[in-house]
N, C-alpha and C positions, 0 to 999 in steps of 0.2 A: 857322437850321441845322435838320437833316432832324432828328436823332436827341435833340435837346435841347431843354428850354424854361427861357428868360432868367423868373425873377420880379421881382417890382418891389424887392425886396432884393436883386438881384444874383445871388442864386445860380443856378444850373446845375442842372436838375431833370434826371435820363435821362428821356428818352419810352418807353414801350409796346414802342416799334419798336425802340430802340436798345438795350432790355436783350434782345430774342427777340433781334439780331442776337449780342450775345456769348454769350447762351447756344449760339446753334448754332455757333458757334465755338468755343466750350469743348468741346461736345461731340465736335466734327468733331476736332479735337485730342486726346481723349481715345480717339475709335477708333483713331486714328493710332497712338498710343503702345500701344494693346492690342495693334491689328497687328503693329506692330514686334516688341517682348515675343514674341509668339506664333511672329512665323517665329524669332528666336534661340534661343526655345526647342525648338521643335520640327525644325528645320531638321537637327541632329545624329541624332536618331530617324530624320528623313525619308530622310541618306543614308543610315543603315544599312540599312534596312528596303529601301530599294533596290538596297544594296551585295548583299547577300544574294539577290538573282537574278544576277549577275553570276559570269561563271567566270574563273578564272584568270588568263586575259590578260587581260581586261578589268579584273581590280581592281587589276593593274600595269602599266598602259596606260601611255606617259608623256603624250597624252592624256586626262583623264580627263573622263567626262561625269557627271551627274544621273542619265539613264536608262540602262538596259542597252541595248546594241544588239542584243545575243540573250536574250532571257529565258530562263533555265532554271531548275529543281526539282532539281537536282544539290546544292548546300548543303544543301539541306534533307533530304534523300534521305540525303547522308552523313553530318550528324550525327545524327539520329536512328537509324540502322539498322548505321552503322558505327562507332560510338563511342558508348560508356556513359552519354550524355546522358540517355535515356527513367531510367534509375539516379538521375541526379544531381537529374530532373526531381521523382521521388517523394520524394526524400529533402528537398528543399524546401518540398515540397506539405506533407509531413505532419507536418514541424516546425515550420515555420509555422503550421500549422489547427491544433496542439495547442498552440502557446504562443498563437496568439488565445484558443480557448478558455476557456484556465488562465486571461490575463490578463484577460477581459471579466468570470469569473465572480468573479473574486478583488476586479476593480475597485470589480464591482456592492453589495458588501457593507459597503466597504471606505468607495466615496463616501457610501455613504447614512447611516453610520454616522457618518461626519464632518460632513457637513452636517443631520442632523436629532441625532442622540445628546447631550447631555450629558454628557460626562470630564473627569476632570483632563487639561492634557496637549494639550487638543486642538487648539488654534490653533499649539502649540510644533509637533504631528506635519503638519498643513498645510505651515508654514514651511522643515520640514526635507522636504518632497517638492517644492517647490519649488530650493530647496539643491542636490539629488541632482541635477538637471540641467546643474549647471553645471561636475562632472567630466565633463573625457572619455572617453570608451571605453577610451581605451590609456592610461591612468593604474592602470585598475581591470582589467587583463589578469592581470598578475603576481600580484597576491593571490586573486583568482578564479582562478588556474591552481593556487595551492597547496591552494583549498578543496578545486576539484575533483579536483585527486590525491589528496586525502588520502580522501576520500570514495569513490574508487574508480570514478569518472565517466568519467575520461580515454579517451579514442576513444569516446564512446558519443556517441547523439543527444538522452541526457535530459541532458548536460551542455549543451548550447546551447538547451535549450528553459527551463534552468534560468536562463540566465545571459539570452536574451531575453526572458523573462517578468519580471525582477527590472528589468530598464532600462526595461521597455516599462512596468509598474507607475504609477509616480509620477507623472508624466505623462497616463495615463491616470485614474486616482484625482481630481485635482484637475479634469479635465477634464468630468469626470462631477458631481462633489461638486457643478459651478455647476449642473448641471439640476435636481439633485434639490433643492438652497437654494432654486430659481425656484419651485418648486409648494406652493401654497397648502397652509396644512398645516391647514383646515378640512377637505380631502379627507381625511386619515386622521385627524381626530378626529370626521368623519359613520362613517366605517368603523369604530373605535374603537366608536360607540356601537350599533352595527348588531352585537356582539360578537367583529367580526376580528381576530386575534391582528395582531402586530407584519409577522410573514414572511409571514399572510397578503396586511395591506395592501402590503406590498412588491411582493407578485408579482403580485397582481391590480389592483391599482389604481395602482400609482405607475410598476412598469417601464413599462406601454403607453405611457405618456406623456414616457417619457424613450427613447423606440425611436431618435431621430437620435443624440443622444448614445451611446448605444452601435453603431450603425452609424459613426460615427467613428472611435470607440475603438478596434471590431475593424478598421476598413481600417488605421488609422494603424499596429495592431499586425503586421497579417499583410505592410503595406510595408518595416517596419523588418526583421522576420524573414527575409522573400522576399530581402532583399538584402545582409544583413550579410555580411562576408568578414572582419574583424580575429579573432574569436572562433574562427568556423569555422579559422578555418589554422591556427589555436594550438592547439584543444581535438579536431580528429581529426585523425586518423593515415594510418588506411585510404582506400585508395580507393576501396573499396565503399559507403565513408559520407559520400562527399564531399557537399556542398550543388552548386547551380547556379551562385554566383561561383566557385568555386572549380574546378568543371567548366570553366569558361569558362578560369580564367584556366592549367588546363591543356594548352592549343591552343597553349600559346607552349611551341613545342621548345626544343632546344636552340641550333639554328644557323638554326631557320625559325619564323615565327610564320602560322599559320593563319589568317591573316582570313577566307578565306571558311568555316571553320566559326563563326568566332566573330561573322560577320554574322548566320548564319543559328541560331545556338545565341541572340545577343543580342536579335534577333527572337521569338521564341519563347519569351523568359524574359519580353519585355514583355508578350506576350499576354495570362496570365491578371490582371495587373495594371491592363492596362488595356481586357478586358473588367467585372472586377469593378467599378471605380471608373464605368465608364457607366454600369451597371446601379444602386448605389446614390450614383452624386452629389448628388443632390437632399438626400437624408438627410445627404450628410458635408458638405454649405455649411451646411447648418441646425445638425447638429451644431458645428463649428467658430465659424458666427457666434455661436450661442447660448452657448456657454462662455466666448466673449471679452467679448461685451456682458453677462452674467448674472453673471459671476465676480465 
């Protein structure tokens, strides 16, 4: 036989050649299945982003194709310039950037306290940040709608920056706590003796070195923010304050529903999501592997 050798015991040894050959079939298999994965996933993105050159006729064709047969800038042209989109667009941007913010600076203090400090308490406050994960969103609407009335919040934008900073927390806290458990804690007792206070060695010496983990932290927070809708439809009112789902998901009239704004409005919300996430991936694989294997 080509890929085996018989010993004088009998057994079946693989040859050289016969383990390269299943590994390159493991392999050829396993892009296979990436492939796959990849168009399913992305396939939904692909017609949008396509649907969105497309007019009118064409996106109720009873033909339908993949590509436009006349490309036009008219969706894009009308939701931006004819409907309060460019509105709904800043109102996400800046709720979002202020609850990363809140949550990276909150997280930063919060993991390092847990993973280097000493308290009573302190594996019980790990345990229950974990715990908090496993409500859902629409369990904790109605009591978070009584805080925020009572507190005088309701239609405002620090009510949702309030209530995605508080979700986005726990998650983030535990995800950070493994980086900072990972580093040698000779580095701040050489800093320690060098006379660096506490905040010092925090900021000089231990953040640089947890830079992926909070490049994670903040994408995972500004994707949660960028997209939530249960919160926003509950917690405003106006339509001045609307967020970007909620922009979108006012394109559905009453007797018509607008797809082709809401191709080109759905476009355009992907944008900064996934110009940001090209620019730091490298940091948010390292972040993410590094929390799961270091945890």
């Amino acid at each position: 036989m080509a890929d085996v050798v018989m010993t004088n015991m009998g057994d079946v040894t693989p040859t050289r050649s016969g383990w390269f050959n299943r590994k390159v079939v493991g392999l050829l298999l396993a892009y296979v299945a990436l492939l796959f994965a990849m168009v399913v996933i992305l396939f939904p993105l692909l017609w949008m982003f396509l649907s969105s050159f497309k007019g009118q006729s064409e996106l109720f064709a009873r033909d339908m194709t993949l590509l436009p047969n006349v490309w036009t800038w008219e969706n894009y042209v009308n939701v931006w310039f004819n409907t309060p989109f460019p509105l709904y667009f800043w109102n996400s941007f800046y709720i979002a950037g202020l609850t990363t913010l809140f949550t990276v600076f909150v997280a930063i203090y919060a993991a390092y306290a847990i993973a280097r400090l000493e308290f009573k308490g302190r594996k019980a406050f790990g345990l229950m940040l974990l715990i908090t994960q496993m409500f859902p969103h629409i369990m904790l609407v109605l009591p978070l709608f009584a805080i925020i009335k009572a507190l005088g919040l309701f239609n405002t934008h620090i009510a949702l920056i309030i209530a995605y900073t508080a979700f986005s927390l726990p998650f983030s806290i535990w995800m950070l706590r493994s980086f900072f458990a990972a580093i040698p804690t000779e580095l701040e007792d050489a800093a320690a003796v060098d006379g660096a206070s506490l905040m010092s060695t925090l900021h000089k010496v231990i953040l640089p070195l947890v830079g992926p983990g909070i490049a994670a932290v903040a994408m995972y927070t500004f994707i949660q923010a960028w997209n939530e809708f249960l919160f926003a439809l509950v917690f405003l009112q106006s339509q001045s304050l609307r967020t970007l789902p909620l922009g979108l998901a006012s394109f559905q009239e009453e007797f018509t529903l607008r797809w082709d704004l809401m191709m080109a409005g759905g476009s355009i919300v992907s944008l900064p999501v996934l110009i940001f996430f090209l620019f730091m991936q490298r940091f948010i694989v390292q972040g993410l592997l590094g929390g799961a294997v270091k945890g």
